[in-house]
Legacy VTK file of the C-alpha trace (Angstrom):
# vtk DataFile Version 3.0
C-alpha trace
ASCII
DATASET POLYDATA
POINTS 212 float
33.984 -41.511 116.094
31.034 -40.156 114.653
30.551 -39.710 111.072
32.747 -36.821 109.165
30.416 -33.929 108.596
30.164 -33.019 105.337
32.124 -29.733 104.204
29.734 -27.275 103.020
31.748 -24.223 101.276
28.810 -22.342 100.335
24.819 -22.402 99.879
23.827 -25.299 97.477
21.201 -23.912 95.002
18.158 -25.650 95.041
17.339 -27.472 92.024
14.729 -26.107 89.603
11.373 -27.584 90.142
9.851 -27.116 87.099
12.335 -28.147 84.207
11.543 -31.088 83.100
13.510 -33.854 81.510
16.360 -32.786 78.736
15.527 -33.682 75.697
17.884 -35.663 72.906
21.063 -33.271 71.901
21.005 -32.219 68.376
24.423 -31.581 66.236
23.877 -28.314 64.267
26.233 -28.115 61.422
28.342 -25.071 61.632
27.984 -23.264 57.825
31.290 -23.098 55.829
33.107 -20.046 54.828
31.762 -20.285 50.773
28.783 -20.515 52.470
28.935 -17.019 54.877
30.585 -15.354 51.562
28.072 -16.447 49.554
25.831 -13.560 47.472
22.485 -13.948 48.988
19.856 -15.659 46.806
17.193 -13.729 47.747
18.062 -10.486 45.633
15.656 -8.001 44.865
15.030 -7.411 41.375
15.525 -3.343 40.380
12.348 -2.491 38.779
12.743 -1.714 34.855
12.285 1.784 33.639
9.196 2.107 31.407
10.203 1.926 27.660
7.866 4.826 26.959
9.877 6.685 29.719
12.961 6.224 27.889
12.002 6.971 24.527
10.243 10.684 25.976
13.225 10.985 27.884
15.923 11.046 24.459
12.998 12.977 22.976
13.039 15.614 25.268
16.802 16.032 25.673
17.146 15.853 21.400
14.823 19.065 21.873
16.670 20.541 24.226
19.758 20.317 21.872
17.878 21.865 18.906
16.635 24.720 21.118
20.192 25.056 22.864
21.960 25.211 18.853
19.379 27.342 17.451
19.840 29.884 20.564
23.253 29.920 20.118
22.874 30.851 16.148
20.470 33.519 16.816
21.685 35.252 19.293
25.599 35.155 17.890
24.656 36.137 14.551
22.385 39.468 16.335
25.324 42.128 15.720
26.034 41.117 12.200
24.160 42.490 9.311
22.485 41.091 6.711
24.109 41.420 3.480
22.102 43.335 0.787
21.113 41.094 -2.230
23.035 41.453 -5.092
20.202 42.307 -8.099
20.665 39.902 -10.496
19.276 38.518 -13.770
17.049 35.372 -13.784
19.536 31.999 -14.552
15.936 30.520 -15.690
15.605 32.885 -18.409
16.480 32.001 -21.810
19.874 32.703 -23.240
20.130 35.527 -25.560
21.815 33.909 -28.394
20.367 35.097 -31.918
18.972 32.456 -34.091
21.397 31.990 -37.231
17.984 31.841 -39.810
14.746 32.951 -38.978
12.474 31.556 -42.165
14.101 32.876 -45.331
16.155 35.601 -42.938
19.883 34.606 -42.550
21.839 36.086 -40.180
25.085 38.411 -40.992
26.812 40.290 -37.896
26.786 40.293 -34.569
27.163 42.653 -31.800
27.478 41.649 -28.382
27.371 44.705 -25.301
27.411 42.676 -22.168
25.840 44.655 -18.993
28.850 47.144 -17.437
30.427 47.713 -21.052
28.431 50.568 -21.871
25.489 50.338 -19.105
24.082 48.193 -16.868
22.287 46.263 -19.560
23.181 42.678 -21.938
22.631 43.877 -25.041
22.617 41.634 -28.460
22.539 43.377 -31.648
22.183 41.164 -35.320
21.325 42.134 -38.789
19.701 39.907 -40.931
19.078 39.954 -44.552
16.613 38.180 -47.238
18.194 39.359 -50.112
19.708 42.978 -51.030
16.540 44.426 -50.403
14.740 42.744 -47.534
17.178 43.574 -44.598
16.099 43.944 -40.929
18.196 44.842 -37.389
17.676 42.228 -34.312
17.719 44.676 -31.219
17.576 42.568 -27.438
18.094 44.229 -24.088
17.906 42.882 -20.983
16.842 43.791 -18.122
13.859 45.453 -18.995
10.495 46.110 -17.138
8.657 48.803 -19.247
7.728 48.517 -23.007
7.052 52.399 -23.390
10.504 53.219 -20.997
12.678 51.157 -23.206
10.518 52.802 -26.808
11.569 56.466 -25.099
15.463 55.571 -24.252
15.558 54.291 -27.588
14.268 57.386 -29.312
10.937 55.590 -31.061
8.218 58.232 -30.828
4.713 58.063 -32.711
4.096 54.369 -31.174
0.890 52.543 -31.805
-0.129 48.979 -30.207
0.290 46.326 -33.294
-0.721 42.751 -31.849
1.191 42.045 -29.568
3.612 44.680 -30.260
4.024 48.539 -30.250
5.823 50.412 -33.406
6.921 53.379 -34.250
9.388 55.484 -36.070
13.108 55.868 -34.995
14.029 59.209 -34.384
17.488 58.957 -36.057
16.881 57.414 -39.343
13.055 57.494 -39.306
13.237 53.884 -40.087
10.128 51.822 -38.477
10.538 50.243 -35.466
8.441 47.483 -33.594
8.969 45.732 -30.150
8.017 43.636 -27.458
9.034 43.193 -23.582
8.869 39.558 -22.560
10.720 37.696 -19.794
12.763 40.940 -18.892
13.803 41.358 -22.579
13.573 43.982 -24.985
12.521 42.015 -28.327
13.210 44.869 -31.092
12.851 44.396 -34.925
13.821 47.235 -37.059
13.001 47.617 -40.691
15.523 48.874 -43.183
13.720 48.870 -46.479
10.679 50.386 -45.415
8.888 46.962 -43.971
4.857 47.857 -42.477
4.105 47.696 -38.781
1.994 44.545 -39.090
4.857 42.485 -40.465
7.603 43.493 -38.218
5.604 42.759 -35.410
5.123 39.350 -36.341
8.866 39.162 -37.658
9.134 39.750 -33.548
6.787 37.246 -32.642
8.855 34.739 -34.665
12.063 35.945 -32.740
10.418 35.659 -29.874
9.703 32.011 -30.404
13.142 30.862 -31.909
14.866 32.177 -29.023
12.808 31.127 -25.571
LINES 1 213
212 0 1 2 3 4 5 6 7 8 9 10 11 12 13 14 15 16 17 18 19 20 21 22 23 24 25 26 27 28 29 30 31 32 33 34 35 36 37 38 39 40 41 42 43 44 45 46 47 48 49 50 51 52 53 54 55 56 57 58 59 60 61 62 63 64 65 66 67 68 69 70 71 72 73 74 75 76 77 78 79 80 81 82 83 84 85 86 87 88 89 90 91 92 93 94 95 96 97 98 99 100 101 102 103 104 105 106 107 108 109 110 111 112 113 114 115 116 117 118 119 120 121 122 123 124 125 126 127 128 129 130 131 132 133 134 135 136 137 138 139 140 141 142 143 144 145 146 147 148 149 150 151 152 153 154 155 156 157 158 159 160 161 162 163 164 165 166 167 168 169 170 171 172 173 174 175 176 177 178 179 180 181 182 183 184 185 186 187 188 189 190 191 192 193 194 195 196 197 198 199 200 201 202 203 204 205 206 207 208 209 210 211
């Protein structure tokens, strides 16, 4: 018998010609699950905003604030009026409170007329005495703006300029009569016994003095 022939299902592939020897096998570690979850170490850093950037930023939006509030008050407040002012005596001036002596003068009674009694005026009225026969009338009104207006409404006529005064002769009792408008007030000394211009208008001088 000859020799079995061998059973060829199919068309052996050649071998490769050109592939060389294998090299040596290597054993690659297969990575762990900690290791697949693991955040990457190679993280890009955000870049930081500027910290001039920042501060303009709050800068700007604290404007925007201001301008937004001070909108808001101008144009709410557009359909209401303005109040009028209320006129109203100075709370700097001084307070019209007579002196109880000037020199050798000692004060007797007082009248007080405050503004809406009898006008729209403070009045003060004292009398002082220096003796029985040196007796003299404190006059102060307030407010007042005009020397010669107030002389008129008081019924003073024949006025002259004494100092830093201006006398005359009252109209009622023809009793001489000198004044002085300082700080809105009416200073007014009246003589009773017949007193000369030139010393009631320093007697209103030294009022003036003892009561600013």
């Amino acid at each position: 018998m000859g020799e079995p022939s061998e059973n060829h299902d199919g068309p052996v592939d050649p071998q490769p010609e050109e592939l060389g020897e294998a090299g040596p096998w290597r054993n690659v570690p297969k990575p762990t699950m900690e290791e697949l979850t693991a955040p990457s170490a190679e993280i890009v850093d955000t870049p930081q905003m500027p910290l001039v950037v920042k501060v303009v930023g709050l800068l700007l939006v604290a404007a925007l604030l201001v301008l937004a509030a001070w909108l808001g008050l101008m144009l709410g407040g557009s359909d209401t009026p303005e109040p009028s002012p209320t006129p109203s005596i100075d709370e700097t001036l001084w307070v019209m409170e007579t002196p109880t002596t000037l020199g050798n003068y000692v004060r007797g009674e007082v009248i007080s007329t405050p503004a809406g009694t009898k006008g729209d005026r403070d009045i003060v009225t004292a009398k002082y005495s220096k003796g029985a026969d040196d007796k003299i009338v404190l006059l102060l009104s307030r407010p007042e703006d005009n020397l010669d207006t107030y002389l008129e409404n008081a019924g003073v006529e024949n006025t002259e300029p004494v100092a830093d005064a201006t006398c005359g002769t009252s109209v009622d009792n023809a009793a001489p009569v000198c004044a002085r408008v300082v700080d809105e007030t009416a200073i007014a000394v009246v003589g009773i016994n017949d007193q000369d211009f030139v010393r009631l208008a320093s007697t209103v001088e030294s009022f003036y003095a003892a009561l600013k």
